[in-house]
KEKOL-747355 format. One record per residue (C-alpha): residue number from 1; x, y, z. Coordinates in nm, 3 decimals. Each point is the difference from the previous one (the first is absolute). Example, Ala and Ser with C-alpha at 12.3 -4.5 7.8 and 13.67 -1.06 7.14 Angstrom:
BEGIN
<node resi="1" east="1.230" north="-0.450" up="0.780"/>
<node resi="2" east="0.137" north="0.344" up="-0.066"/>
This chain:
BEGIN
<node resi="1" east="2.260" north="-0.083" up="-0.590"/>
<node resi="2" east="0.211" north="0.194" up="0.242"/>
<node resi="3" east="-0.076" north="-0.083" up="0.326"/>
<node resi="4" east="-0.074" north="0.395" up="0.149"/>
<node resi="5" east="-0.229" north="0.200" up="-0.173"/>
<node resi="6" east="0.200" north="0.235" up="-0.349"/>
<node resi="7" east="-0.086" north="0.282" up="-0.134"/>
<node resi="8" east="-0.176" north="-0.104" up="-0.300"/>
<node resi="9" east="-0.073" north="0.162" up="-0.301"/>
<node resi="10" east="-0.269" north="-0.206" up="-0.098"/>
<node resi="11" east="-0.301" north="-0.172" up="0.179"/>
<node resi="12" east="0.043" north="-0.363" up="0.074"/>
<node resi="13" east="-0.324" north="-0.228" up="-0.096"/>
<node resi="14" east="-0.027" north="-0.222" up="0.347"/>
<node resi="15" east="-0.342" north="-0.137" up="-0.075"/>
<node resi="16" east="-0.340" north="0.084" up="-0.237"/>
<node resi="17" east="-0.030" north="0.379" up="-0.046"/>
<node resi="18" east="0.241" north="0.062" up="0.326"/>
<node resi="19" east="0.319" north="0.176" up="-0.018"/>
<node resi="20" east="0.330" north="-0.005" up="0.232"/>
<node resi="21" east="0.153" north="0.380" up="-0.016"/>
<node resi="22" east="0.336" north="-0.041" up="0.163"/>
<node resi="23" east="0.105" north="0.312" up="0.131"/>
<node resi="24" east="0.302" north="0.117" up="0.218"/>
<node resi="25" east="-0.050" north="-0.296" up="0.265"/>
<node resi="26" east="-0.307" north="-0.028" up="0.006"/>
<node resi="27" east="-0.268" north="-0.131" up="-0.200"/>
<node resi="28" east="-0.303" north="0.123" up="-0.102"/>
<node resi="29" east="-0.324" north="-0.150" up="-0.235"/>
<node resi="30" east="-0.223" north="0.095" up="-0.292"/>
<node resi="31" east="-0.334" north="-0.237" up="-0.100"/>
<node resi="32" east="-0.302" north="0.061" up="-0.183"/>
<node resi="33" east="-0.304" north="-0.057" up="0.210"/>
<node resi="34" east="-0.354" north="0.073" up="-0.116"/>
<node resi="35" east="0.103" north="0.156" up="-0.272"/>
<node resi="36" east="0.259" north="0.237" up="0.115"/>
<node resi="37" east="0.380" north="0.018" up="0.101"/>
<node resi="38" east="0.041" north="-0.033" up="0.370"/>
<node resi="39" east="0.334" north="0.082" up="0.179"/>
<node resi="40" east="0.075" north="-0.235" up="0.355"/>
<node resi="41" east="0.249" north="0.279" up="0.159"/>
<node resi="42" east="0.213" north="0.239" up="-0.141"/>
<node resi="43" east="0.361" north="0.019" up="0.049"/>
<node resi="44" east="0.219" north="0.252" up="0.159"/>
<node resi="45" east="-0.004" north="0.392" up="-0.066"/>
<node resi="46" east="0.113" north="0.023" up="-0.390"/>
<node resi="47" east="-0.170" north="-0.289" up="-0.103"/>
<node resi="48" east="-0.270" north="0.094" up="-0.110"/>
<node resi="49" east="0.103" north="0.169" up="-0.357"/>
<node resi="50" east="0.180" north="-0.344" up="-0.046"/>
<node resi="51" east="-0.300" north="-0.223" up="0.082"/>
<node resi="52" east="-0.249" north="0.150" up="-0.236"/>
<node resi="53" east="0.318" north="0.013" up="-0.260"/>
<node resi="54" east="0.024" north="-0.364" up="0.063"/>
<node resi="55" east="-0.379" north="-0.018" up="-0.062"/>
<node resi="56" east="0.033" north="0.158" up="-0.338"/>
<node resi="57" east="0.231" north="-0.193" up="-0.109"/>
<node resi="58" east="-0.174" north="-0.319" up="0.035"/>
<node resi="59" east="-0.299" north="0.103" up="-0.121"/>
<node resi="60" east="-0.192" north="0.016" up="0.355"/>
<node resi="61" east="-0.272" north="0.291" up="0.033"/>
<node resi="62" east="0.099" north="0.260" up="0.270"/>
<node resi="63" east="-0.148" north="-0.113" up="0.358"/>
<node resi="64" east="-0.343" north="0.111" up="0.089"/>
<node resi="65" east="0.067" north="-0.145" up="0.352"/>
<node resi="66" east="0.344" north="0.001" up="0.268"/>
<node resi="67" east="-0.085" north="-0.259" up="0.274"/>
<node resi="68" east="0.274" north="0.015" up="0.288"/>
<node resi="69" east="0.062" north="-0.273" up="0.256"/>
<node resi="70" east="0.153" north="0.252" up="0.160"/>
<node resi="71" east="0.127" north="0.328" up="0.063"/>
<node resi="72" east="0.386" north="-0.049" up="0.019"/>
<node resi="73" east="0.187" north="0.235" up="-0.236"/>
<node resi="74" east="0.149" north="-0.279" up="-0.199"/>
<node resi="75" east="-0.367" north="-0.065" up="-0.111"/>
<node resi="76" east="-0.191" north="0.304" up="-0.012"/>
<node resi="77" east="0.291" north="0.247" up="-0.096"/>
<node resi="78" east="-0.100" north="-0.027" up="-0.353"/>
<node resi="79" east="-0.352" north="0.099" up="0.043"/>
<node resi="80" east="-0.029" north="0.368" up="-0.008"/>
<node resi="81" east="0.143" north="-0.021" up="-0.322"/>
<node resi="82" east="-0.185" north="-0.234" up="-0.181"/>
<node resi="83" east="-0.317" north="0.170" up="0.092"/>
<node resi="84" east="0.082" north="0.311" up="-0.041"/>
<node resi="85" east="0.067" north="-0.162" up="-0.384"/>
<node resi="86" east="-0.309" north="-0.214" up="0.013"/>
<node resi="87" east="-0.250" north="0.098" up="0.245"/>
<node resi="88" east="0.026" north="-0.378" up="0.112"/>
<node resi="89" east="-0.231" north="-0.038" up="0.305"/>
<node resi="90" east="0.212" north="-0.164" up="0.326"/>
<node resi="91" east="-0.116" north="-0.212" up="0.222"/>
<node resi="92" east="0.155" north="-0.146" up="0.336"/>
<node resi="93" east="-0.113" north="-0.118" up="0.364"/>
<node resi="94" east="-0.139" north="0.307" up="0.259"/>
<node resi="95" east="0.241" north="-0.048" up="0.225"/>
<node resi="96" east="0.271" north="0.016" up="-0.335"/>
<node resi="97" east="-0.228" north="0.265" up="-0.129"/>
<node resi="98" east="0.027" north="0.233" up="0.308"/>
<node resi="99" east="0.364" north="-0.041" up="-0.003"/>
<node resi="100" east="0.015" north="0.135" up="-0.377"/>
<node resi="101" east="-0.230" north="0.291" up="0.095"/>
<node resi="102" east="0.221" north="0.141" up="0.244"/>
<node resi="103" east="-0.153" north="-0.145" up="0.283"/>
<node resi="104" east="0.080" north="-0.192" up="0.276"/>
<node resi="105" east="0.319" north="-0.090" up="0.168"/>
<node resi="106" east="0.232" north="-0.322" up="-0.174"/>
<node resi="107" east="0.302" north="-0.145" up="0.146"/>
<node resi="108" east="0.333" north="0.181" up="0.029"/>
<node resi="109" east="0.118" north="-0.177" up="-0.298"/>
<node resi="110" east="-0.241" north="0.068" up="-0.238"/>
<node resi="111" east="-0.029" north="0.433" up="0.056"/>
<node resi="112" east="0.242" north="0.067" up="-0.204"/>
<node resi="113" east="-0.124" north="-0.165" up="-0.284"/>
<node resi="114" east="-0.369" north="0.135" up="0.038"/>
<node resi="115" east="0.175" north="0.281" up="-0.061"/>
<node resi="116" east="0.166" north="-0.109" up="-0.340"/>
<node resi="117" east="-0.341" north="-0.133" up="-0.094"/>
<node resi="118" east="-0.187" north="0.304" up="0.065"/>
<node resi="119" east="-0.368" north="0.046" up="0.097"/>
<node resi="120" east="-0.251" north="-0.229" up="-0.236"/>
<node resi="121" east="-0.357" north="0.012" up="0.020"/>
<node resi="122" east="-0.098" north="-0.374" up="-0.058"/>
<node resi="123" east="-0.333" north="-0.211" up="-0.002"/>
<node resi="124" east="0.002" north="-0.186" up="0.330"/>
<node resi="125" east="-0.171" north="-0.323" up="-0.087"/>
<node resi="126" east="0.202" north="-0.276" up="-0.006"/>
<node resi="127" east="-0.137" north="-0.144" up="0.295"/>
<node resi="128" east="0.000" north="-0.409" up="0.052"/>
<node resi="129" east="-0.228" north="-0.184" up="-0.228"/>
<node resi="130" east="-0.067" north="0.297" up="-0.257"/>
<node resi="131" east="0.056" north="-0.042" up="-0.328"/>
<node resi="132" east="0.139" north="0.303" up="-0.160"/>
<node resi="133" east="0.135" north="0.032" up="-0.383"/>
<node resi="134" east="-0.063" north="-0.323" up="-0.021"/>
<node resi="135" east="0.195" north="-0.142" up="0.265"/>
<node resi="136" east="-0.124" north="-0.171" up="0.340"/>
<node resi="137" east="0.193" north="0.180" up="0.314"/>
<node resi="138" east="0.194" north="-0.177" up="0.264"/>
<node resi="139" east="0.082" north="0.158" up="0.300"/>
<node resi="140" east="0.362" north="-0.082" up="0.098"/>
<node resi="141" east="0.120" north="0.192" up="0.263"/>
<node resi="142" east="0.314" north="0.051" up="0.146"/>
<node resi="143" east="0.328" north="0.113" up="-0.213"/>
<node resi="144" east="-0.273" north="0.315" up="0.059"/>
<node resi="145" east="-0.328" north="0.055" up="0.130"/>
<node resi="146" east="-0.224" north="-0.040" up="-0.274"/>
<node resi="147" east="0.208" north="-0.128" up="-0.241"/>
<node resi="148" east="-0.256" north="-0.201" up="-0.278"/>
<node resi="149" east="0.081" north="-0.285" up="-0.220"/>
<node resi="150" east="-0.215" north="-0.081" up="-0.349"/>
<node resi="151" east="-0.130" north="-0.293" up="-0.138"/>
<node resi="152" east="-0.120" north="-0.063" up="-0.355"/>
<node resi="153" east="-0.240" north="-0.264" up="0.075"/>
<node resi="154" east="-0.050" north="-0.146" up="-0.347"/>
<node resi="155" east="0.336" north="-0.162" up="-0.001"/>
<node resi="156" east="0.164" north="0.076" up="0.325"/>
<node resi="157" east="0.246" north="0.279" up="-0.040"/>
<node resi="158" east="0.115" north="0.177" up="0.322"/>
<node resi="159" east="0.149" north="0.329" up="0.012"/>
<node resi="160" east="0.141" north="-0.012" up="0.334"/>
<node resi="161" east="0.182" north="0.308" up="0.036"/>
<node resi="162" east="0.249" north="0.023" up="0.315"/>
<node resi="163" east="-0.192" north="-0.292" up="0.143"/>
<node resi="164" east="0.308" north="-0.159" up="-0.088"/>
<node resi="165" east="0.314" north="-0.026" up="-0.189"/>
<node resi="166" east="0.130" north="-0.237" up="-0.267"/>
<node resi="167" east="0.372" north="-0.109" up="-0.014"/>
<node resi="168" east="0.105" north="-0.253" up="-0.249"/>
<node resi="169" east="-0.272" north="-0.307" up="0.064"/>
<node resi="170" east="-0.106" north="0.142" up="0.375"/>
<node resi="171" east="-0.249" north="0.208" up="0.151"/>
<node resi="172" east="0.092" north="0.211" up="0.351"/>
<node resi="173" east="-0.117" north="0.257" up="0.143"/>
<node resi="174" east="0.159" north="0.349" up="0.039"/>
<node resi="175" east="0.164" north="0.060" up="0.309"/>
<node resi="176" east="-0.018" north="0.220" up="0.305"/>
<node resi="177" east="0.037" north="0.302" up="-0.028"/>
<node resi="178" east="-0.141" north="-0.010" up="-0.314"/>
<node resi="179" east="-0.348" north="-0.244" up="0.099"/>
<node resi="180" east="-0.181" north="0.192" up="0.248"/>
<node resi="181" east="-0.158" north="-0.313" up="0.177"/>
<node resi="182" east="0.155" north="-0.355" up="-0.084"/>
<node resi="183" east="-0.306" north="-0.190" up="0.218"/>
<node resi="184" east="-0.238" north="0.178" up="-0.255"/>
<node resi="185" east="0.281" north="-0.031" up="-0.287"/>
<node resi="186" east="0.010" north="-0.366" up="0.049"/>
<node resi="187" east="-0.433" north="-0.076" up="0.032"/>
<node resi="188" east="-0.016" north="0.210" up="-0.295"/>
<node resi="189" east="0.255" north="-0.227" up="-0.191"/>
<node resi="190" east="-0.176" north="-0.318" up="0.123"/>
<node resi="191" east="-0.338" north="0.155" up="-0.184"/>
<node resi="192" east="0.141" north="0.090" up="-0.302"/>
<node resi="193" east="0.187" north="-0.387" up="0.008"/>
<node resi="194" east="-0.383" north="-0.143" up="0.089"/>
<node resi="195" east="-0.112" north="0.202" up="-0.332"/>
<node resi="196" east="0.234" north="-0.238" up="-0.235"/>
<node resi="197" east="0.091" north="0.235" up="-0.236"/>
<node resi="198" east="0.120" north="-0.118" up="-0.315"/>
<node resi="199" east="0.220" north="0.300" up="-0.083"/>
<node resi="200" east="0.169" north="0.195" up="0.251"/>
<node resi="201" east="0.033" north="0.382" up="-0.071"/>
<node resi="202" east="0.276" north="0.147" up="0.256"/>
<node resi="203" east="0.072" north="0.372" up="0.065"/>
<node resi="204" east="0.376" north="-0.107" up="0.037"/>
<node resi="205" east="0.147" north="-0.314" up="-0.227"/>
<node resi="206" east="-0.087" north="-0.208" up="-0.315"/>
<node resi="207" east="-0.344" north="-0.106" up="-0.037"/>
<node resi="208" east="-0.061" north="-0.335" up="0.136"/>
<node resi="209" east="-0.186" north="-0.302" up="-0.231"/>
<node resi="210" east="-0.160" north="-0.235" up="0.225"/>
<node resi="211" east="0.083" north="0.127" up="0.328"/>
<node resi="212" east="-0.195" north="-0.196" up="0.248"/>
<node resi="213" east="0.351" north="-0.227" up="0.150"/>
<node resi="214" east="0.172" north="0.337" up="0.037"/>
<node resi="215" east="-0.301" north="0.173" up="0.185"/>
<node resi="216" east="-0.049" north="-0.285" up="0.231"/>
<node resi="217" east="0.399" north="-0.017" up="0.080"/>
<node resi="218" east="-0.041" north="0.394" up="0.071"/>
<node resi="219" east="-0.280" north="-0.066" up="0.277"/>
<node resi="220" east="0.175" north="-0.297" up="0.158"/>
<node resi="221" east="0.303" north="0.284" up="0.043"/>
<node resi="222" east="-0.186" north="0.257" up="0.082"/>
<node resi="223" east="-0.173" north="-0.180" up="0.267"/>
<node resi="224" east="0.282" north="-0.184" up="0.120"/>
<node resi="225" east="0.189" north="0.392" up="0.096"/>
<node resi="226" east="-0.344" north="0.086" up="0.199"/>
């Protein structure tokens, strides 16, 4: 597999019932959780069409939820098209979900995009310790304030979102300007590490099999630069 993320064509199978959609850079994630597809972010603006095409193709019901770990535009651009298509319900933090509404007042940086995005009306409950869609929530600030990782308990799946990055073997975290807070950036990497995932699930990079050396190298740099 290429090491940054393509634009498929096709969904790529990365575990039971749990689909990699490689978009332009990014990647986003389809499962089926008690008994219905679930999306885990959603690509930039014009993805959307191409997600649920994806879908199709493969045989993979249209989502009836859109969780977001978080509100950048390379992960909830695609949104406002795929429920406008599906009537998907969407799901993300409060302080995430306030930022979608129109509310509140993000970094420089990330303006313009909440502007690409546009204004989404999302379910604010994936708060720490709920399970929602079937997955348990992790609070992992940092990158951004209320930025949420998922876990599939049964067999350990994490969807970590911006969390974190994959290149090649290795796990970092995203730079400044682009991390908001690398003190909360870094504790937030140590948790998911102290979760012992057994399949990583990036926003950005390949997904990564048996990830626990890389994750624990990743917290030994990150603390190391504090």
């Amino acid at each position: 597999m290429a090491e940054r993320s393509g634009q498929g064509s096709a969904p790529q199978a990365v575990a039971d019932r749990v689909w990699r959609l490689p978009l332009r850079g990014v990647n986003a994630y389809a499962l089926l959780a008690e008994q219905s597809t679930v999306l885990v972010d959603a690509g930039n603006r014009g993805d959307g069409q191409r997600m649920l095409a994806m879908l199709r193709a493969a045989g993979v019901e249209a989502p009836r939820h859109i969780l977001l770990t978080h509100a950048d535009m390379d992960h909830a651009g695609g949104v406002r098209a795929i429920v406008d298509a599906t009537s998907a319900v969407v799901h993300a933090s409060p302080e995430q979900a306030e930022l979608l509404a129109g509310h509140g007042h993000p970094p420089a940086l990330r303006r313009f995009g909440r502007l690409l995005t546009g204004r989404l009306a999302c379910v604010p409950d994936l708060v720490d310790g709920e399970r929602v869609a079937g997955l348990l929530v992790l609070a992992t600030p940092g990158h951004t304030a209320g930025h949420v990782a998922l876990l599939r308990e049964a067999d350990r799946v994490l969807f970590a979102g911006d969390a974190l990055a994959v290149r090649g073997e290795n796990v970092r975290l995203l730079g400044a300007p682009l991390t908001e807070d690398m003190t909360q950036a870094t504790a937030s990497l140590k948790r998911l590490a102290d979760l012992r995932p057994s399949l990583l699930l990036p926003g950005h990079g390949n997904p990564l099999l048996s990830p626990q050396n890389a994750l624990e190298a990743a917290v030994r740099m990150g603390e190391g630069k504090r």
